[in-house]
Every structure is written in C-alpha cells, then in structure tokens.
N, C-alpha and C positions, 0 to 999 in steps of 0.2 A: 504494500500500500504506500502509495507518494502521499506527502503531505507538504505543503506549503506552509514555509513561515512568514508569521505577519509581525508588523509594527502594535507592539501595544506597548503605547505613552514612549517613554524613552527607551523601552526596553523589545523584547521579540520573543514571542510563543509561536507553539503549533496549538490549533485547533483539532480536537479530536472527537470523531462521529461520536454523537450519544448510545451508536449501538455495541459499536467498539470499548466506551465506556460503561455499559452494562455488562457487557462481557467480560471482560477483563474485572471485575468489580468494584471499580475505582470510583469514589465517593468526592471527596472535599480537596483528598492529599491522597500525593503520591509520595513515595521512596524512592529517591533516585542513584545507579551506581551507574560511577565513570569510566567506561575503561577507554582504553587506547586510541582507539576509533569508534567509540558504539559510546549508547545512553542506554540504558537498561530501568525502566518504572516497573515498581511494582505498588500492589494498592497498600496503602500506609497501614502497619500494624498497630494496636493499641497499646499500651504502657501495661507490659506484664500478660500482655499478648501469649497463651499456652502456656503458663507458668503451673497451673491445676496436670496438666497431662503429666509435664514432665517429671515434677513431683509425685503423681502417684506411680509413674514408671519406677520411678529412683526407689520408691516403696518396695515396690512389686519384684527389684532386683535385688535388696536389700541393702543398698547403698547410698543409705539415709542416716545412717549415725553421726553422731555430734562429734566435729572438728575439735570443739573446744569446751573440756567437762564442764557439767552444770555443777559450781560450787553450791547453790544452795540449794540441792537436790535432798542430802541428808544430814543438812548441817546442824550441829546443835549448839547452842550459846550459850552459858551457863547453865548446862543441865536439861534446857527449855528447847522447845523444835522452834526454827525459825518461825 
C-alpha cells in the first residue's frame, strides 16, 4: 500500500485508511520502532499491559519466590509477634 505524506502545521504525517486502522487495532496511539530503513507501528500497549499472564505463568512454573526474605515474616520483638 503507497501512502502519501502531507503537511500538517509545520510538521508531516501519513494519513491512514480507517479500515486499515480497525485492522491493525490502532486506537489514539501508536508504538513506534526505528530501524535502519523501515518504521514499524504497533497499537500502543497499556501501562502493565499482560503483567496478570505472566505472573501467573511464573506461578504455574514455580519461579515466583522472593528475591529478597520477608524480614517480618516471623519476627518477634520483645517476646510479642510483630
């Protein structure tokens, strides 16, 4: 697909079919990667975007333990539980 770029204000976009953009599922924002010769969009993810999957993956393979011990797990302070 050829696409023309236009002037908007001082600056230059491409205009892209609304059907193109149902397809692709591109909403408000895109992600965009630069390479060498190419522009590569992709439809913007949200903040924390898959974080539920992965997590319960990491579950499911048991590679969920604690980096760093929970000191007040069994701590006791003068005799008394935290």
């Amino acid at each position: 697909m050829e696409l023309s770029i236009v002037r908007i204000g001082n600056s230059r976009g491409l205009r892209l079919p609304k059907e193109l953009l149902e397809r692709l599922g591109f909403q408000d924002k895109v992600e965009a990667v630069v390479g060498e010769h190419s522009l590569t969009l992709f439809p913007a993810r949200k903040p924390r975007d898959g974080w539920v999957e992965a997590a319960l993956a990491a579950h499911a393979a048991e590679d969920d333990a604690l980096l760093i011990p929970d000191v007040l797990e069994d701590d006791v302070i003068d005799g008394e539980p935290w």
